[in-house]
Biopython code that builds the backbone (N, CA, C, O; Angstrom):
import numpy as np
from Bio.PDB.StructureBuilder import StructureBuilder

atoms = [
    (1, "UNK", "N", (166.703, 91.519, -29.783)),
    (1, "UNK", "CA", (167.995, 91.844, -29.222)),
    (1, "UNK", "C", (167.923, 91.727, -27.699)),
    (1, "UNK", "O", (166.899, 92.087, -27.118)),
    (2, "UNK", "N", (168.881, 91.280, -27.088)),
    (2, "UNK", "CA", (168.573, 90.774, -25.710)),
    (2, "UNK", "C", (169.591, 92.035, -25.279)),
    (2, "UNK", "O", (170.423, 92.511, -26.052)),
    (3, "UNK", "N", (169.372, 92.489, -23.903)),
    (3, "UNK", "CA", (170.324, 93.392, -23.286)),
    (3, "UNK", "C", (170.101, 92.990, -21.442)),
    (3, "UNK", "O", (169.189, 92.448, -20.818)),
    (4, "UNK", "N", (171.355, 93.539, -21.071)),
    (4, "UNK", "CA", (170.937, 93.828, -19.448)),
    (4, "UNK", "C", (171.701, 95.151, -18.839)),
    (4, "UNK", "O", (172.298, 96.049, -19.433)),
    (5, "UNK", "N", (171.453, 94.929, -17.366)),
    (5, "UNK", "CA", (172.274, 96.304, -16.927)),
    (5, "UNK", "C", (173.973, 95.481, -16.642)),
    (5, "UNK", "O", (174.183, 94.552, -15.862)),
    (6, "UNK", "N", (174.751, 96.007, -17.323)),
    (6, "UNK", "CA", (176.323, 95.850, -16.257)),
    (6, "UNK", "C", (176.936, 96.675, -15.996)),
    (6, "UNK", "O", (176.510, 97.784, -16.317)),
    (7, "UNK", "N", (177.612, 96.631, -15.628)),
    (7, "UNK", "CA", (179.462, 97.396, -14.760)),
    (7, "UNK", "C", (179.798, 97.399, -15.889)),
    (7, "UNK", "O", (179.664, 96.427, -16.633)),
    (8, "UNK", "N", (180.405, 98.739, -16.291)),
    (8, "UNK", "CA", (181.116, 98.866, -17.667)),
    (8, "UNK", "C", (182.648, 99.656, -17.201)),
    (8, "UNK", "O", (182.155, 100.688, -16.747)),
    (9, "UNK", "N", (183.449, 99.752, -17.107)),
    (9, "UNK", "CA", (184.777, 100.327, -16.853)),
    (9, "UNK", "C", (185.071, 101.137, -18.368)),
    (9, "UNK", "O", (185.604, 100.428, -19.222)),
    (10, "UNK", "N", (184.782, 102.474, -18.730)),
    (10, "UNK", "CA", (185.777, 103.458, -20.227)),
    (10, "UNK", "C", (186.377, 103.771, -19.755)),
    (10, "UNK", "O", (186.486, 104.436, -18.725)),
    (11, "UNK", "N", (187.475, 102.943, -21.067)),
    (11, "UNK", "CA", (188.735, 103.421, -20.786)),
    (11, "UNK", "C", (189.245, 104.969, -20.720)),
    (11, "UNK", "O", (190.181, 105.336, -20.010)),
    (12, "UNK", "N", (188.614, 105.671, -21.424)),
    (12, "UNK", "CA", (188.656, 107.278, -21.563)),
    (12, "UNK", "C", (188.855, 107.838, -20.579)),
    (12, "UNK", "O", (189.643, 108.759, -20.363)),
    (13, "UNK", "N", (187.903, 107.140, -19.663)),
    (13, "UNK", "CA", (188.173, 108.261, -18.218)),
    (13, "UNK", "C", (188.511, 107.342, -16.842)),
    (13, "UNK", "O", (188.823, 107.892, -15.786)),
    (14, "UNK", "N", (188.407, 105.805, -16.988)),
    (14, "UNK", "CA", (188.124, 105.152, -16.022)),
    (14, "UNK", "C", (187.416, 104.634, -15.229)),
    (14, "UNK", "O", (187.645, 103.560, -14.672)),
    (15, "UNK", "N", (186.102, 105.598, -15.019)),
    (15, "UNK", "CA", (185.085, 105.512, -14.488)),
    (15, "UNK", "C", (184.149, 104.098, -14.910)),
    (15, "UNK", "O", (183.990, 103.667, -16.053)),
    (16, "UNK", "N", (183.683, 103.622, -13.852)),
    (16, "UNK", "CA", (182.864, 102.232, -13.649)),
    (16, "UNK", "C", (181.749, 103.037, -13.490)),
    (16, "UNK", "O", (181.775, 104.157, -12.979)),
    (17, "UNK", "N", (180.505, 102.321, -14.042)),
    (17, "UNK", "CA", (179.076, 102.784, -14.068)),
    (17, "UNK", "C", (178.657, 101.394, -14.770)),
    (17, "UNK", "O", (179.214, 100.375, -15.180)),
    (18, "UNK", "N", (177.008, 102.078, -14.647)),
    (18, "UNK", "CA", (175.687, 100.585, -14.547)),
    (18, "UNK", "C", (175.000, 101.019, -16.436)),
    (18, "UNK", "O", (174.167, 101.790, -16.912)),
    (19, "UNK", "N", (175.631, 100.343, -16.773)),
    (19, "UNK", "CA", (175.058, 100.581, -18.122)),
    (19, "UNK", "C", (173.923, 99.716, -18.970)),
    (19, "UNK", "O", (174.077, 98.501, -18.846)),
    (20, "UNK", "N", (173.136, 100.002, -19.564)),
    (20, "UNK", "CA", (172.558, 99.481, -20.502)),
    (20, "UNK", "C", (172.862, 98.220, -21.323)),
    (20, "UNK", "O", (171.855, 98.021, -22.002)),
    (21, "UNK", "N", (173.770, 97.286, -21.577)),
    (21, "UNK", "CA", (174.256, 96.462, -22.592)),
    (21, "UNK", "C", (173.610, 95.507, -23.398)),
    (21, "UNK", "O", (172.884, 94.603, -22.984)),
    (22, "UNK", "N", (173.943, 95.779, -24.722)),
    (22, "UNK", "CA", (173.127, 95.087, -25.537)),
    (22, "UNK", "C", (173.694, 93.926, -26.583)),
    (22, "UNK", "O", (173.946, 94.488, -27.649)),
    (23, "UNK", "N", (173.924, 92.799, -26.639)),
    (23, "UNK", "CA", (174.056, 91.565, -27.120)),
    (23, "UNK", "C", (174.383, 91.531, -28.220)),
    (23, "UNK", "O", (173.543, 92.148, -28.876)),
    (24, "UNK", "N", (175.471, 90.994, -29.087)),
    (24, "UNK", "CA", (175.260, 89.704, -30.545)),
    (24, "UNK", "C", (174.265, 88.997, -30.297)),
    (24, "UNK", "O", (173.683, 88.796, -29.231)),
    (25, "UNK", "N", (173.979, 88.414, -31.871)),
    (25, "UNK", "CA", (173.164, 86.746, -31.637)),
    (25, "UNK", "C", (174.713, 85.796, -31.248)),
    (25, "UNK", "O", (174.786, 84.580, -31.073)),
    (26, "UNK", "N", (175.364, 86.383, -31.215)),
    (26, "UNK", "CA", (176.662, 85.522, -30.417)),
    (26, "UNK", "C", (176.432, 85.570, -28.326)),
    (26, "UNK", "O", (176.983, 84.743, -27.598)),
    (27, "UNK", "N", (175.913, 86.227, -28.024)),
    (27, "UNK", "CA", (175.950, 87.038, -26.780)),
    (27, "UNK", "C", (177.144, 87.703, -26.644)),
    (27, "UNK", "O", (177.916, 87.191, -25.834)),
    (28, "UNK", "N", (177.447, 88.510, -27.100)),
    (28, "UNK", "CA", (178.939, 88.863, -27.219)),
    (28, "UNK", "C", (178.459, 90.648, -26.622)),
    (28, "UNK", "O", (177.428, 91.071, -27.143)),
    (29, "UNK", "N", (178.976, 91.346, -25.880)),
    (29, "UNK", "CA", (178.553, 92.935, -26.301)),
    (29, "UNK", "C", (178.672, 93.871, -27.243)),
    (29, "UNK", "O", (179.648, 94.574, -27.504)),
    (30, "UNK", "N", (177.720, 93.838, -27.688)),
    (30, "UNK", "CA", (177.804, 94.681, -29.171)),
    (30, "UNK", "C", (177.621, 96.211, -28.539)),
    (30, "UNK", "O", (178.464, 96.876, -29.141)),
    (31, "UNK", "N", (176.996, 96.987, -27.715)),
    (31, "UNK", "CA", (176.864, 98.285, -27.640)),
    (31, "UNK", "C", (176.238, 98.289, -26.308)),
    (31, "UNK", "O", (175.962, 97.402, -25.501)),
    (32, "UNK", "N", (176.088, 99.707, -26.336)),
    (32, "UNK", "CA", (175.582, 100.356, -24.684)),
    (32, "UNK", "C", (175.303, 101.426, -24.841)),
    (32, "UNK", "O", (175.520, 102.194, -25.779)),
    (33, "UNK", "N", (174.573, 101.592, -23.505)),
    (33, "UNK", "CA", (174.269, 103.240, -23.460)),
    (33, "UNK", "C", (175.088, 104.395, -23.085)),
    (33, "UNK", "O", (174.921, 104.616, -21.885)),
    (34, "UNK", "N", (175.845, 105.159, -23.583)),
    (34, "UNK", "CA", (176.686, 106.252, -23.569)),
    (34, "UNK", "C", (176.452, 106.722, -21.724)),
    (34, "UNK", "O", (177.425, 107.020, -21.031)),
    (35, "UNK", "N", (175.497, 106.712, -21.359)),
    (35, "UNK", "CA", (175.564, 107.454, -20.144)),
    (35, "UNK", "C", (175.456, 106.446, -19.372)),
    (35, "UNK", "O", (175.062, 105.311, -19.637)),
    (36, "UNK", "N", (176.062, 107.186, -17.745)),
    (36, "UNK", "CA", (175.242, 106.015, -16.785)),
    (36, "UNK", "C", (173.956, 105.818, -16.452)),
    (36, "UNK", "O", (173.417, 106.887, -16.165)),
    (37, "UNK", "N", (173.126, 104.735, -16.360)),
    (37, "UNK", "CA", (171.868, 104.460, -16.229)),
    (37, "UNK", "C", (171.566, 105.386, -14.547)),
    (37, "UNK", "O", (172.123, 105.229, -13.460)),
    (38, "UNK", "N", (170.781, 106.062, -14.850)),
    (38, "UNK", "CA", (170.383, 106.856, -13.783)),
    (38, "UNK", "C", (168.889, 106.845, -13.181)),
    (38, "UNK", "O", (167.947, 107.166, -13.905)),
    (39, "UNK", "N", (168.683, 106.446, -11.764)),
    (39, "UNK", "CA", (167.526, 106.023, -11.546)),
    (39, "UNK", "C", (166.311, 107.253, -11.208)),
    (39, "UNK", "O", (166.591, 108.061, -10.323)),
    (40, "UNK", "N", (165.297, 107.347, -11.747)),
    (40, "UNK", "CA", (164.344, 108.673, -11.633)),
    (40, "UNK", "C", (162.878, 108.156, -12.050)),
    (40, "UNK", "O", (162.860, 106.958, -12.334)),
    (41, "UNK", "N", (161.941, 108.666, -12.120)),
    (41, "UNK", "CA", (160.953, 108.993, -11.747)),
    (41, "UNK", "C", (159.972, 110.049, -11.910)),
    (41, "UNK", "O", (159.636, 110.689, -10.914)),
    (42, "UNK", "N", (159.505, 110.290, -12.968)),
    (42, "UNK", "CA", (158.031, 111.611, -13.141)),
    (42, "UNK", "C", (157.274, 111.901, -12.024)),
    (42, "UNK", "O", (156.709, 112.988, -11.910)),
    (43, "UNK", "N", (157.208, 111.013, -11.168)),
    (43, "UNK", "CA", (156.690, 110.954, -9.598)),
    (43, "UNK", "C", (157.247, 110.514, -8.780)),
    (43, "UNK", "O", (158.176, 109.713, -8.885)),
    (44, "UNK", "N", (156.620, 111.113, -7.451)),
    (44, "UNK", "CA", (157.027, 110.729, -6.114)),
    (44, "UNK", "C", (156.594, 109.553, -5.729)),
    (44, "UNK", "O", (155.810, 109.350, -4.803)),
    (45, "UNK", "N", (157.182, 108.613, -6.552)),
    (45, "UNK", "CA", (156.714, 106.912, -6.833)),
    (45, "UNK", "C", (158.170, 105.905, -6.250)),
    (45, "UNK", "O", (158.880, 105.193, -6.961)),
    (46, "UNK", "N", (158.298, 106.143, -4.731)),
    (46, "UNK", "CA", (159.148, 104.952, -4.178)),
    (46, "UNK", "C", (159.531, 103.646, -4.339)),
    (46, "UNK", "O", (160.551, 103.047, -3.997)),
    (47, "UNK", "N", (158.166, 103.180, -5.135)),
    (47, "UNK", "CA", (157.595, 102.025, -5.556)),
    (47, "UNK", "C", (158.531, 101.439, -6.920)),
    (47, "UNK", "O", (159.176, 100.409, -7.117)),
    (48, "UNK", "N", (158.370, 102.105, -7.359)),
    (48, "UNK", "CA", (158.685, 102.228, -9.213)),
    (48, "UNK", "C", (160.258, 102.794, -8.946)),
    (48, "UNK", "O", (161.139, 102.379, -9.699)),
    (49, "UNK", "N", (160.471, 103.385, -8.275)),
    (49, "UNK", "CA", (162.580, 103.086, -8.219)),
    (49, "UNK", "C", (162.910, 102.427, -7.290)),
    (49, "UNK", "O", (163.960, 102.879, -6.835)),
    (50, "UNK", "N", (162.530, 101.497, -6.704)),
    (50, "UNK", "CA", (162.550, 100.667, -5.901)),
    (50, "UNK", "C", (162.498, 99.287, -7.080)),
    (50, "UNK", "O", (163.295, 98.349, -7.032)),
    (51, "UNK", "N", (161.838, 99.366, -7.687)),
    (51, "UNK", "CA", (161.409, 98.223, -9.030)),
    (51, "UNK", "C", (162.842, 98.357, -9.890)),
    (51, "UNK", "O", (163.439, 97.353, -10.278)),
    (52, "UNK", "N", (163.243, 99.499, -10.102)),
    (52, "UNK", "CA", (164.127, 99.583, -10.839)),
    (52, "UNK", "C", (165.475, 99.353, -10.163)),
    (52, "UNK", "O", (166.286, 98.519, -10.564)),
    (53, "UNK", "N", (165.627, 100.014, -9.290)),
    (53, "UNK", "CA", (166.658, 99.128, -8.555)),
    (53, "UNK", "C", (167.031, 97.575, -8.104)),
    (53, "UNK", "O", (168.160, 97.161, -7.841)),
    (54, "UNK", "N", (165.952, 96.921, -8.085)),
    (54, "UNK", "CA", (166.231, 95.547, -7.559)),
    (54, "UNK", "C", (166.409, 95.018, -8.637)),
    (54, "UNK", "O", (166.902, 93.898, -8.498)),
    (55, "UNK", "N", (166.172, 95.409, -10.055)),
    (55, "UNK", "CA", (166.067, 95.271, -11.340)),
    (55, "UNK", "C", (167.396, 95.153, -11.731)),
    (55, "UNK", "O", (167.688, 93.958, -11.782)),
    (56, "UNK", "N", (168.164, 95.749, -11.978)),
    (56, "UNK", "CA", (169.690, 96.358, -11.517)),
    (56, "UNK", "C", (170.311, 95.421, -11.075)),
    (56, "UNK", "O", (171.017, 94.710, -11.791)),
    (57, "UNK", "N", (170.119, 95.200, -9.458)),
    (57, "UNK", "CA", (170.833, 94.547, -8.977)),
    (57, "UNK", "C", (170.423, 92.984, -9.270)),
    (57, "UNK", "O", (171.282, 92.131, -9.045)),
    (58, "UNK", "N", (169.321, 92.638, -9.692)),
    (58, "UNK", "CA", (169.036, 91.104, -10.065)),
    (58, "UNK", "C", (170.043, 90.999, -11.646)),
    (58, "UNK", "O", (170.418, 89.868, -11.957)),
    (59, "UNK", "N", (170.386, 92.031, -12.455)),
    (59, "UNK", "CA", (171.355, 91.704, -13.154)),
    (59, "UNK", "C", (172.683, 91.616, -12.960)),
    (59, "UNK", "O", (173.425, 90.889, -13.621)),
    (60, "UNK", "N", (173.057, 92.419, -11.968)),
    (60, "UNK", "CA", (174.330, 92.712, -11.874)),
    (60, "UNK", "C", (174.442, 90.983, -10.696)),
    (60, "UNK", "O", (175.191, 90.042, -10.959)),
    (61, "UNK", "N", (173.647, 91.034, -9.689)),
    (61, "UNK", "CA", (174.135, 89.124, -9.108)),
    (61, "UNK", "C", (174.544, 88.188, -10.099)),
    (61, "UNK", "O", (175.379, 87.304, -9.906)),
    (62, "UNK", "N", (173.746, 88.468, -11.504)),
    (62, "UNK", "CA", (173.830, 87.531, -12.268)),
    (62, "UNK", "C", (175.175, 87.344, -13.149)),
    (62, "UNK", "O", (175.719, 86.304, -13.520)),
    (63, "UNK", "N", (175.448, 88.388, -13.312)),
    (63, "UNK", "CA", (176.936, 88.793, -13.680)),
    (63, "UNK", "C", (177.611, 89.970, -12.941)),
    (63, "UNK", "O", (177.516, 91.186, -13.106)),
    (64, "UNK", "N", (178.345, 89.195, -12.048)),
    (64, "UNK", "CA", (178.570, 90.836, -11.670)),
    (64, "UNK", "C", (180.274, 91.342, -11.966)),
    (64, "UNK", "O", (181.021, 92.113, -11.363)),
    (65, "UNK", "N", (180.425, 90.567, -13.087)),
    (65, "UNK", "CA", (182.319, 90.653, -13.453)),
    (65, "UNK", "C", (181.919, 92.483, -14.134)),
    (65, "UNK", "O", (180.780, 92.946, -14.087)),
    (66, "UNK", "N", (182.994, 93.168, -14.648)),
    (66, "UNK", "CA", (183.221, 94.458, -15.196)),
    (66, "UNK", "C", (183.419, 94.451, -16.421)),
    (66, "UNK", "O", (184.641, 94.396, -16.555)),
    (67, "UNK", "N", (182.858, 94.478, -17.558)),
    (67, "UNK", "CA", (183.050, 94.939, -18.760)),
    (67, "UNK", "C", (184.193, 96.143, -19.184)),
    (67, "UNK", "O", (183.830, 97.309, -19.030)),
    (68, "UNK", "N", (185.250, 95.942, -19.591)),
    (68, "UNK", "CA", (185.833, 97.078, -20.150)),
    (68, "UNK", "C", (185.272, 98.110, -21.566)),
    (68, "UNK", "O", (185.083, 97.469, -22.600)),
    (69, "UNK", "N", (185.160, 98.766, -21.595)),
    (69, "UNK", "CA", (185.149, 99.630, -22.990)),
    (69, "UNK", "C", (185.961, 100.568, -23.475)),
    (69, "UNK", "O", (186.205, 101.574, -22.810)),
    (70, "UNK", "N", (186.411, 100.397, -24.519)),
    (70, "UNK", "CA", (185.831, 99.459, -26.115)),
    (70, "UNK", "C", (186.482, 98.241, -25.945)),
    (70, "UNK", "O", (185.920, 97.468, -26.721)),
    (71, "UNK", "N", (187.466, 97.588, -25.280)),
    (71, "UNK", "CA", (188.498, 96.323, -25.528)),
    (71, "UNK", "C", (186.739, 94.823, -25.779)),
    (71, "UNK", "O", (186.522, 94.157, -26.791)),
    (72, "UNK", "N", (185.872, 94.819, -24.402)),
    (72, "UNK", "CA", (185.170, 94.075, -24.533)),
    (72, "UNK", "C", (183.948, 93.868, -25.710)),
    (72, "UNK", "O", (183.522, 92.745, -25.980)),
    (73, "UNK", "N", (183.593, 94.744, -26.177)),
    (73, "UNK", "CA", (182.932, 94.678, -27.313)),
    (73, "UNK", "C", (183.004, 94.629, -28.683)),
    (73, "UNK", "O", (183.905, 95.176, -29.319)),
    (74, "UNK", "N", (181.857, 93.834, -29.306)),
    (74, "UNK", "CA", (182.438, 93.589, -30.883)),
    (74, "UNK", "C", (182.250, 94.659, -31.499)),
    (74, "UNK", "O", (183.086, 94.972, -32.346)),
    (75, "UNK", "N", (181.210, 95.451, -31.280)),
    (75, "UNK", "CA", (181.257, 96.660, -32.343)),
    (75, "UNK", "C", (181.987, 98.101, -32.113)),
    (75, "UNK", "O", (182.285, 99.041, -32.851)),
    (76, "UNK", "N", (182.134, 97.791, -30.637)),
    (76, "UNK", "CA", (182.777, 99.101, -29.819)),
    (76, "UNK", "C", (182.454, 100.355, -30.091)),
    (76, "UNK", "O", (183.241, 101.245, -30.414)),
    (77, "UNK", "N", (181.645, 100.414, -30.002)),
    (77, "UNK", "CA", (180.505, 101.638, -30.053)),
    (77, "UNK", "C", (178.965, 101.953, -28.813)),
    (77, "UNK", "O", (178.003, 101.268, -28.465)),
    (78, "UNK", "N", (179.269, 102.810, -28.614)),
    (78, "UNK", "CA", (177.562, 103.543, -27.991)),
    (78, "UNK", "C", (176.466, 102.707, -28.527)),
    (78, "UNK", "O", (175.295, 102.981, -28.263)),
]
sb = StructureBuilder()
sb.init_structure("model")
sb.init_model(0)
sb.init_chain("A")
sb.init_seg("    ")
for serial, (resi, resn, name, xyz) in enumerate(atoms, 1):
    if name == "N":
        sb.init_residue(resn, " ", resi, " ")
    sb.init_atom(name, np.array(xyz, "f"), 0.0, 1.0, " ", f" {name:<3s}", serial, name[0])
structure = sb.get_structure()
């Protein structure tokens, strides 16, 4: 199953956040992660959310349009 991070817009509340998204074998969005992806750390490791951030943003350059939810997805679900 292929996934990346995007811009997701729910409709529920409005709110835009960096979500999880995870693929059809169509590439279509089938699901996501309920929360916003939140960047942290077990340690005082600059390094390693620094990794994760550029991580992030090397997906979001790659697409950086807004996903709506549920309208954009096939299964419209979490």
């Amino acid at each position: 199953m292929v996934w990346n991070y995007r811009l997701v817009k729910k409709a529920e509340d409005g709110c835009i956040g960096v979500h999880e998204v995870y693929y059809d074998e169509n590439d279509k969005p089938s699901y996501m992660t309920q929360d916003v992806y939140t960047l942290h750390s077990d340690e005082d490791d600059y390094e390693s959310l620094k990794e994760d951030l550029e991580l992030i943003l090397k997906h979001l350059a790659y697409d950086h349009s807004i996903l709506e939810y549920p309208k954009d997805f096939v299964g419209n679900k979490y």
